[in-house]
Structure formats: C-alpha cells, structure tokens
C-alpha positions as CSV (number, residue, x, y, z in Angstrom):
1,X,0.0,0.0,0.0
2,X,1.5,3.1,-1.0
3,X,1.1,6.5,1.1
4,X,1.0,10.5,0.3
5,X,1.9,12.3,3.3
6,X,1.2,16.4,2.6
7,X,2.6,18.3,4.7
8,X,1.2,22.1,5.5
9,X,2.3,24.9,7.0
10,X,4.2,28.6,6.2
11,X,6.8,29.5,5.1
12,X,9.7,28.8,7.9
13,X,7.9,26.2,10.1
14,X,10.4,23.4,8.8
15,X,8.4,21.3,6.5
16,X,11.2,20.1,4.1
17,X,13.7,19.5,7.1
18,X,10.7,17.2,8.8
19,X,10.3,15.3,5.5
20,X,13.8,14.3,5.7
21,X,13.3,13.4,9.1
22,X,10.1,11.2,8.2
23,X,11.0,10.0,4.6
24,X,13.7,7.5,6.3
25,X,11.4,6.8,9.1
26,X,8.2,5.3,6.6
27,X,11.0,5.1,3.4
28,X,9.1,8.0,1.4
29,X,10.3,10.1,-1.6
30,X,10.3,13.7,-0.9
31,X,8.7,16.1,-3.3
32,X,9.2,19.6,-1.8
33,X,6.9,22.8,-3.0
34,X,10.1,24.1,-4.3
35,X,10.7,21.5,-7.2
36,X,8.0,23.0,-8.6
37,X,8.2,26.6,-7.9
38,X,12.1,27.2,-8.3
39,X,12.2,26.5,-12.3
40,X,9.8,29.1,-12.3
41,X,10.8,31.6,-10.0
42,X,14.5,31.0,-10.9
43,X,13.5,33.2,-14.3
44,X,12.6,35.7,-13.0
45,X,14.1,38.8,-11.0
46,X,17.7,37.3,-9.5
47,X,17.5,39.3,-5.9
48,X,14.2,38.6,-5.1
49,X,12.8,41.8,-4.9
50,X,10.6,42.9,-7.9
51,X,7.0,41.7,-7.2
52,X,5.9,38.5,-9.0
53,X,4.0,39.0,-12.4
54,X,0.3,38.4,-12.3
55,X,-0.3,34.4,-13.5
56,X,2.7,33.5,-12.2
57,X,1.4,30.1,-9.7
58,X,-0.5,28.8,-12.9
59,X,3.3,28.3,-14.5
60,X,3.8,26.5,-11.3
61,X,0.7,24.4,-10.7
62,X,1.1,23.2,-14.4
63,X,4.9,22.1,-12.9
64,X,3.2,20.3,-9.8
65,X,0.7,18.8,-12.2
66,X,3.3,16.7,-14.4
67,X,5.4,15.8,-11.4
68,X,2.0,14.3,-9.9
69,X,0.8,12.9,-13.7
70,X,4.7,11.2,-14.0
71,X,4.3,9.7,-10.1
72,X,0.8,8.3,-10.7
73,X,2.2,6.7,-14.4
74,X,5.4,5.5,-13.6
75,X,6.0,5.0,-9.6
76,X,6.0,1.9,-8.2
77,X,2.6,0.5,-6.7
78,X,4.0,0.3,-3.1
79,X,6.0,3.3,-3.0
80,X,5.6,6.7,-0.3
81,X,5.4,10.3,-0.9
82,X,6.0,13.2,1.3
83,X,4.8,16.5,0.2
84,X,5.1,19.6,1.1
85,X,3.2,23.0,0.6
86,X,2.5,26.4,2.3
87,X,-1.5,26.6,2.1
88,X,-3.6,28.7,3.7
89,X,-7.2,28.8,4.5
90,X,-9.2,30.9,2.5
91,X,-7.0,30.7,-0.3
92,X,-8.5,29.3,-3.4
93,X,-5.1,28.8,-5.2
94,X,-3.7,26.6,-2.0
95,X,-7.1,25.1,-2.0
96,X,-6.7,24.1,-5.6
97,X,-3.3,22.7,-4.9
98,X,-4.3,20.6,-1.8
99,X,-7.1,18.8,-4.6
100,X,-4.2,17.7,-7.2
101,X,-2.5,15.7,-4.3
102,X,-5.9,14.5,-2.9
103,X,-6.7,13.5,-6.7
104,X,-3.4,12.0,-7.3
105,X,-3.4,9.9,-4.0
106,X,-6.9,8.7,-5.4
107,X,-5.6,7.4,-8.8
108,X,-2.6,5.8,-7.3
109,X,-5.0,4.1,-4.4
110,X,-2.3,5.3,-2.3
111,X,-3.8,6.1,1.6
112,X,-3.7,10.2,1.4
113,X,-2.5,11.9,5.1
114,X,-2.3,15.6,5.5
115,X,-0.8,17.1,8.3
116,X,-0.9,20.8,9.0
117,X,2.2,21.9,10.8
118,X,1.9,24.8,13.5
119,X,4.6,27.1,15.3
120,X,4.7,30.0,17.4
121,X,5.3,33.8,15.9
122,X,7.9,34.0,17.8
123,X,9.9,30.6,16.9
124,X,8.4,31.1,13.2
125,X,10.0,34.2,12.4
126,X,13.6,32.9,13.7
127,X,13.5,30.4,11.8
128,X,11.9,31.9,8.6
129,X,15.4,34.3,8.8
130,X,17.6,31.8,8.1
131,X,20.4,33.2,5.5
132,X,20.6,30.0,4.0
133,X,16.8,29.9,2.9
134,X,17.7,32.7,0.7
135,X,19.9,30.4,-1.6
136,X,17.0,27.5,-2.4
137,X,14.7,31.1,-3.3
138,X,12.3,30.8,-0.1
139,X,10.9,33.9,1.7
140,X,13.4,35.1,4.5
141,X,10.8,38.2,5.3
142,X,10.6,37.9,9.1
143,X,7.6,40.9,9.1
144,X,5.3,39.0,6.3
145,X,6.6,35.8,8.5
146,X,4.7,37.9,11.3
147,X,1.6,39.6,9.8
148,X,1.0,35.6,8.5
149,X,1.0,34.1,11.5
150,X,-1.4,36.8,12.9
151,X,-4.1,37.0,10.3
152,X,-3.6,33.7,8.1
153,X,-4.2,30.0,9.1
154,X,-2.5,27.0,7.9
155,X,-5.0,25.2,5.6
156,X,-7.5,23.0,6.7
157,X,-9.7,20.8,4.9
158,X,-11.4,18.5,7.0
159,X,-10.2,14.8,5.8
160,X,-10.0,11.3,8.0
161,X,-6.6,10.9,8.1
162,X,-5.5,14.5,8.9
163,X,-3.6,15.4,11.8
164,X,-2.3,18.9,13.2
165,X,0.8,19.2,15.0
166,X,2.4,21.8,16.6
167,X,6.4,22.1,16.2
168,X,7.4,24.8,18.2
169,X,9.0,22.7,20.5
170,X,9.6,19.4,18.9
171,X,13.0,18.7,17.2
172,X,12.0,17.1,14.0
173,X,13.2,13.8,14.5
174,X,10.0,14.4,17.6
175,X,8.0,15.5,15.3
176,X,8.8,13.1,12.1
177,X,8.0,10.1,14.7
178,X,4.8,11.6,15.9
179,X,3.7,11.8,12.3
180,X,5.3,8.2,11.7
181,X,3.2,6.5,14.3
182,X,0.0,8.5,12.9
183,X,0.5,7.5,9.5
184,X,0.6,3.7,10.6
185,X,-3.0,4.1,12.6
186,X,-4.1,5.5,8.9
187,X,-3.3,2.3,7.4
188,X,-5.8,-1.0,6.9
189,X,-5.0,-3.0,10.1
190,X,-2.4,-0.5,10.9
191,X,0.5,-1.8,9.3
C-alpha cells in the first residue's frame, strides 16, 4: 500500500527539514513545494525583490501537475510520498493545490494523510530568517513571516486521516516520529 503524506504549513515552520526526518522513518520520496516553484521563480528577477507578475502560480501548478501525472504513471505501486506545501485557509489557489494531491493519492490508491504543521510567531520568524533559505529562493521576510502568522491560518480541509501538530517545541526527529506512528494508525490493520 503506498502513502501521500502532505505536509502544510508557512513559510519557515520546517516542512522540508521534517520530511527528511520522516522519509527514512516510513522510506518515502520527498517532493518539496520548491521542485515546482524554483524552475519558475528562478526566471525571474535574481534578488528577489521585484514583485511576482500576475499568473505567475499557474506556470507553477502546471509544474506540480506533471510531477504528480509522472508519479501516478510511472512509480511503483507500493511506493511513499511526502509532500510539502504552504497553504492557507481561504486561499483558493492553496485550495486548488491541496485537490491535485488528494486526486493523485486517489488514482494511485495510495492512503492520502495531511498534516498541518503549527509554530509560534515567535519561533516562526527565527526560523523563517535563516540566510541560507535565501539560496534555495524561499521567503526570509521575518515581518510577512509575522503579519502571516497573525491573520492567516495553515490550511484545513477537514479529511480522516489529517492530523495537526504543533512544532514549536519538537525537534523534527519528535516530530517526524509523531507523524510516523500516525501514519501507521491510517493504514488497513495499521500496518
């Protein structure tokens, strides 16, 4: 039985390092929001500071789409997924995004498990300043890190297998086998 572990959350709260963690705990392939972001972003403006042309997360989702199209064609039956992506509620474009993994977990008959991520202001914007998030082209704005986590919320569609977990504390090997042992309750006969 193959599994499609997305995990949600902003900018900062650690998603990719936590895959790593959890890919060797459940032996998952990691496909990070940035594989399909970066070959789009790296065209444009080189420091980052010009604001993104209008249209620009349909180049993107089109990306996502073919990585998800090749995965469902050509991936072994039994084989694990982690995702990752920064949705937020109310947002029809994130809401949009959330579908193509719930759609490609459907055509693989892979059991689909999100997991909304949560951290503190506080601990979100120090880690959302990290110089070297600058080099793989993610946000490193510690105000929009702020104004986010006041007046956005990490997506949440309701779904059976979803779990939320709060980080703040947790190292991510914690947090990894938290989401590990949920996983396996998600499973037919928990295995």
């Amino acid at each position: 039985m193959s599994v499609f572990v997305l995990l949600l959350g902003f900018p900062g709260v650690g998603k990719l390092t936590l895959a790593k963690e959890l890919g060797s705990l459940i032996s998952a392939k990691i496909v990070d929001n940035h594989w399909f972001n970066n070959p789009i972003l790296r065209l444009l403006d080189e420091d980052q500071t010009a604001p993104l042309p209008k249209g620009i997360w349909e180049y993107t989702g089109r990306v996502r789409q073919a990585v998800l199209d090749a995965i469902t064609a050509c991936s072994g039956p039994s084989a694990n997924f982690i995702f990752t992506h920064a949705g937020v509620e109310g947002d029809e474009r994130s809401t949009r995004t959330y579908q193509q993994f719930v759609e490609a977990a459907g055509q693989r008959a892979a059991v689909f498990v999100p997991v909304r991520l949560l951290c503190a202001e506080e601990e979100l914007a120090r880690r959302v300043s990290a110089p070297a998030r600058r080099d793989h082209l993610k946000t490193t704005d510690v105000e929009t890190s702020r104004s986010r986590s006041q007046q956005a919320v990490v997506l949440n569609i309701p779904h059976q297998h979803a779990l939320t977990l709060d980080v703040t504390l947790t190292s991510p090997l914690e947090s990894a086998a938290a989401i590990r042992d949920h996983v396996v309750t998600c499973l037919p006969n928990g295995r």
